[in-house]
C-alpha positions as CSV (number, residue, x, y, z in Angstrom):
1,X,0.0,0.0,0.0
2,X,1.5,3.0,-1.4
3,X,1.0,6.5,0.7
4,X,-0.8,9.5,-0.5
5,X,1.0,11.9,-1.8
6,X,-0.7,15.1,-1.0
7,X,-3.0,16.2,2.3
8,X,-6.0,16.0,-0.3
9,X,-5.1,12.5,-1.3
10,X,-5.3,11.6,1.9
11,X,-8.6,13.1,3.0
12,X,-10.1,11.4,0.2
13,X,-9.7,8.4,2.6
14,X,-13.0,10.3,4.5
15,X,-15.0,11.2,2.2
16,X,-17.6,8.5,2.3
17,X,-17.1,7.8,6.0
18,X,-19.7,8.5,8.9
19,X,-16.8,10.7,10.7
20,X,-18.3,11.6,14.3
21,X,-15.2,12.4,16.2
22,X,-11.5,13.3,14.3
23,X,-9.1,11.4,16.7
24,X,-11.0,8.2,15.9
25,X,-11.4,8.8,12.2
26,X,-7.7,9.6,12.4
27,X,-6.7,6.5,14.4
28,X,-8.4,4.0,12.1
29,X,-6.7,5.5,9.1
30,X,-2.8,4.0,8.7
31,X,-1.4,6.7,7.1
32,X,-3.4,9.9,8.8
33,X,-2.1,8.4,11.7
34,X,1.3,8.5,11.0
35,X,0.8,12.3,9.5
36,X,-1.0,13.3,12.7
37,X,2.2,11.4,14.9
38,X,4.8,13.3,12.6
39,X,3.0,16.7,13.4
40,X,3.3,15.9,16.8
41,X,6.8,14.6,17.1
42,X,7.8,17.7,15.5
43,X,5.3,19.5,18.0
44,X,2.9,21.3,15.1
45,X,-0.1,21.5,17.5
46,X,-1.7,23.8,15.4
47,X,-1.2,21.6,12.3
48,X,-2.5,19.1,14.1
49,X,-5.7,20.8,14.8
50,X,-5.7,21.9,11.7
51,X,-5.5,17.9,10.0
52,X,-8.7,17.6,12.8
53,X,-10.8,20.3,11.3
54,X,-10.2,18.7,8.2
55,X,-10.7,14.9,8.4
56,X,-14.2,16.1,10.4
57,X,-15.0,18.1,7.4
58,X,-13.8,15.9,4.2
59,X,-17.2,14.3,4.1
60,X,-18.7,17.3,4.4
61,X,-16.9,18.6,1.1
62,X,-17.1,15.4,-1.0
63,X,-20.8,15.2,-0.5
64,X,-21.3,18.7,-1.4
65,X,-18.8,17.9,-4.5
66,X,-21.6,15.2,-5.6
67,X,-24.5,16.5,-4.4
68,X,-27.1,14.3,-6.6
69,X,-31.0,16.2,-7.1
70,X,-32.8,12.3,-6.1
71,X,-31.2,12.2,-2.0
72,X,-30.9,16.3,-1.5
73,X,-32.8,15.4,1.6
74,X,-30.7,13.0,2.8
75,X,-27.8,14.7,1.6
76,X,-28.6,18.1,3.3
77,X,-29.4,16.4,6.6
78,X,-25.9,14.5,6.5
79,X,-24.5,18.2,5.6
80,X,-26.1,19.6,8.8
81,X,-25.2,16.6,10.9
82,X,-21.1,17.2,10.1
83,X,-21.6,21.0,9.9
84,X,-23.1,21.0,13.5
85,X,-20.3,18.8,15.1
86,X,-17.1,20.7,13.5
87,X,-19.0,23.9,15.1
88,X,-19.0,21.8,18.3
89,X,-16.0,20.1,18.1
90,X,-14.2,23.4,17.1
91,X,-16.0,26.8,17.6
92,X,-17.7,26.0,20.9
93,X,-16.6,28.3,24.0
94,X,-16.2,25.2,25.8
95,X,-13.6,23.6,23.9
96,X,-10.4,25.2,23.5
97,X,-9.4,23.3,19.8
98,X,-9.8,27.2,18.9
99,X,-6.7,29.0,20.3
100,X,-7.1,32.9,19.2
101,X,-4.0,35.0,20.7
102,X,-4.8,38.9,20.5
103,X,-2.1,40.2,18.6
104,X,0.8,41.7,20.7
């Protein structure tokens, strides 16, 4: 099994998954695991976040991508389902994923 190449090639790895949380998407994939150890052994925290975001997102982005007219229901309800737990997962007050430093 060859590795992606690119950070695109290897979201496409999520874009048909049901991706509820990012760590576990990320731990059942071989090589995002290795990406997300690298960016931590190098200490790229916000990289890492960053790779997060992402992988909760891809779906998201590839079922926009191929929106079909027949399941725009289903579709737009799975859109909504990811949408609302990225907003949770990273733009709630109570979760600190977000890290915005006023500029000094």
């Amino acid at each position: 099994m060859t590795p992606p190449r690119t950070v695109p090639d290897l979201l496409r790895e999520f874009d048909n998954a049901k991706v509820t949380d990012a760590d576990s998407a990320i731990e059942s994939s071989l090589w995002a695991k290795r990406f997300r150890d690298y960016l931590r052994k190098k200490g790229l925290d916000d990289l890492e976040t960053t790779l997060k975001f992402m992988v909760l997102t891809q779906p998201f982005k590839a079922r926009h991508a191929s929106k079909k007219a027949s399941s725009a229901n289903k579709t737009r309800q799975e859109m909504n389902e990811i949408y609302t737990r990225a907003v949770e997962q990273f733009f709630s007050e109570e979760n600190d994923q977000v890290n915005i430093k006023p500029r000094t």
